[in-house]
Structure formats: C-alpha cells, structure tokens
C-alpha positions as CSV (number, residue, x, y, z in Angstrom):
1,X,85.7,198.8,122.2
2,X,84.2,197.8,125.4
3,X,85.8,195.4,127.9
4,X,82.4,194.2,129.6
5,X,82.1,190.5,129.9
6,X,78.5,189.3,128.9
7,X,78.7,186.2,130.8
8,X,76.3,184.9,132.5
9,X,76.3,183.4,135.7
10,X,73.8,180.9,137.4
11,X,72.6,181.1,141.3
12,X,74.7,179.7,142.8
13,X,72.6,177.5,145.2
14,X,71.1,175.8,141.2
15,X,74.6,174.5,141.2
16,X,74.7,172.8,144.6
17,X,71.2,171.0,144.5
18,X,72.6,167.1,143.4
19,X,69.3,165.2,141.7
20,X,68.8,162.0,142.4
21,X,66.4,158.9,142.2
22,X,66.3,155.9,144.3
23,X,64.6,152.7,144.5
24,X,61.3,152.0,146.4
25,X,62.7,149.0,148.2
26,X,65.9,151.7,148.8
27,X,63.9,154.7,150.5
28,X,62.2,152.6,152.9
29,X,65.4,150.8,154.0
30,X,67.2,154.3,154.1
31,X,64.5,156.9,155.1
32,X,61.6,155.0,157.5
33,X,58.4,156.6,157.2
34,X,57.0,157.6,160.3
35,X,53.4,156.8,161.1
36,X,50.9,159.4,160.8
37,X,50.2,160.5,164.5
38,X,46.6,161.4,163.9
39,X,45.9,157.5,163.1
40,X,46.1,154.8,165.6
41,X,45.3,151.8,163.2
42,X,48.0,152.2,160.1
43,X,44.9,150.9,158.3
44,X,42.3,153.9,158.4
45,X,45.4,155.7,157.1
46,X,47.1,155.0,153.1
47,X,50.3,154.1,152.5
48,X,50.5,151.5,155.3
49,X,49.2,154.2,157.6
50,X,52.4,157.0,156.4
51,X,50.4,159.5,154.4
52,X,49.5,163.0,155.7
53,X,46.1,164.7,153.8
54,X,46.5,167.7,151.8
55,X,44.0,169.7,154.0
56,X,42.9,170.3,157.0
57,X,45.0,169.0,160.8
58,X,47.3,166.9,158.8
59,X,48.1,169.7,156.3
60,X,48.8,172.1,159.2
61,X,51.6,169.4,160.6
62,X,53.1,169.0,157.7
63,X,53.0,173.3,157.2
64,X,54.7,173.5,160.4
65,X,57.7,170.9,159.9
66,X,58.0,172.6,156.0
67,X,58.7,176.3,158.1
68,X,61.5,174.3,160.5
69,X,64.7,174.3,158.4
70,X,65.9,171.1,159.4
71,X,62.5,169.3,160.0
72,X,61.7,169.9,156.6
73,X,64.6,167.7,155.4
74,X,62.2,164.8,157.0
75,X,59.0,166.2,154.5
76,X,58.6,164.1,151.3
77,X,55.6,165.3,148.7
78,X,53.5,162.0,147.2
79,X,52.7,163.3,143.7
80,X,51.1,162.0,140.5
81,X,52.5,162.3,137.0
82,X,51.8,160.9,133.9
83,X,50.0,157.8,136.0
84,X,52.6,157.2,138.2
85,X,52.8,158.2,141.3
86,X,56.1,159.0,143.2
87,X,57.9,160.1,146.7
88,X,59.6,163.7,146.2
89,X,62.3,165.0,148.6
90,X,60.6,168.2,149.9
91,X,57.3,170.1,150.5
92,X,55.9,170.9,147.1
93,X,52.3,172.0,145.9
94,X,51.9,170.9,142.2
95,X,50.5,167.4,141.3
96,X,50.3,166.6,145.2
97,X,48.5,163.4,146.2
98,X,49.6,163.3,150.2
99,X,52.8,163.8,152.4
100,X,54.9,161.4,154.6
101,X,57.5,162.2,157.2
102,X,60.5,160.0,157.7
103,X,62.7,159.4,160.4
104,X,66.0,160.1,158.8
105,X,66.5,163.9,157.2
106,X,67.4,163.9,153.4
107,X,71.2,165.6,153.0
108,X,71.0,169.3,152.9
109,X,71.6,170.3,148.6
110,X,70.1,167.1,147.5
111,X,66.7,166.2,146.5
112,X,65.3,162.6,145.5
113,X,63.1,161.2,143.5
114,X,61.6,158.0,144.3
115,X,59.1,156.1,141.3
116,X,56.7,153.9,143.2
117,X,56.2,150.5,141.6
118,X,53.8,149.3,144.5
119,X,50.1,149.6,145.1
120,X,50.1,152.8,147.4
121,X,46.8,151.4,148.9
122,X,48.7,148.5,150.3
C-alpha cells in the first residue's frame, strides 16, 4: 500500500490576492486619478480628462509604469462587460476600453473592482 499523499496544493500567491469591489464615489475619494499628461484641457481627454488610449504615446506610458513593480500598483484597466463598464486594479488586456493612473498605489496582494454607475463621458 502506498503512503503518497494525492493532495493537491494551490500557488501560493492564488491564496494571497484579497478581491475586492468598491464604490465609484469610494475610488475617487481613496485613489485620485491623475490627469492624463499628454492633455492640457481635461476636456479633449474622457473621463474628466483621466483616461490613457489603448495605442499609440499613451499606451507606451502606461507599458512603462505596468514594467515598474511599484508604479504599476498606480495602473487601473477601464474595461467593458456585459454593458457596463468598470475600473480594474491592474494592467490588463481583455475587454479594455482605456487606462488611468492614480495618485495613491493599490495594496500589494489586493486587486479591486470598481462598477461605474456614471456617464464615463462626463
């Protein structure tokens, strides 16, 4: 009879990422969006002047802070699911609409989820 245990065990880091979601109203009053630096009027720019494009010079910014390990703590990913759009802790490529950059870094093992109840034109 064999003594082998068959258990088997998760990556570790799975188990130290917490999940969580947050208000609108309780992002911007913990995380401040930065303006986008390659807009001087906030209005030529979407989401009062915060977004970053997914292409070209404002792609590359964002490329380079996602590469720094603690700049990319500041990264959030605007995507669109199911018809609404939200804020995502992180750099991440699937169902993205833009970026921002805050001023505050999101705690290291913790992404957040943010459901946008606003017009993101405003």
């Amino acid at each position: 009879m064999s003594t082998y245990n068959h258990c088997i065990l998760k990556p570790k880091a799975m188990n130290e990422i917490k999940r969580i979601t947050m208000t609108e109203d309780e992002f911007y009053e913990k995380f401040h969006p930065k303006m986008n630096r390659f807009f001087q009027n906030p209005e030529d720019c979407p989401f009062g002047g915060a977004m970053y494009e997914t292409y070209g010079r404002e792609e590359k910014h964002i490329d380079t802070l996602a590469q720094c390990p603690n700049c990319q703590r500041s990264v959030w990913t605007i995507i669109e699911a199911e018809g609404n759009m939200y804020y995502v802790s992180g750099w991440h490529f699937v169902n993205r609409f833009g970026y921002i950059v805050t001023e505050e870094l999101v705690e290291e093992g913790l992404e957040i989820e943010v459901k946008l109840e606003t017009n993101p034109e405003e």
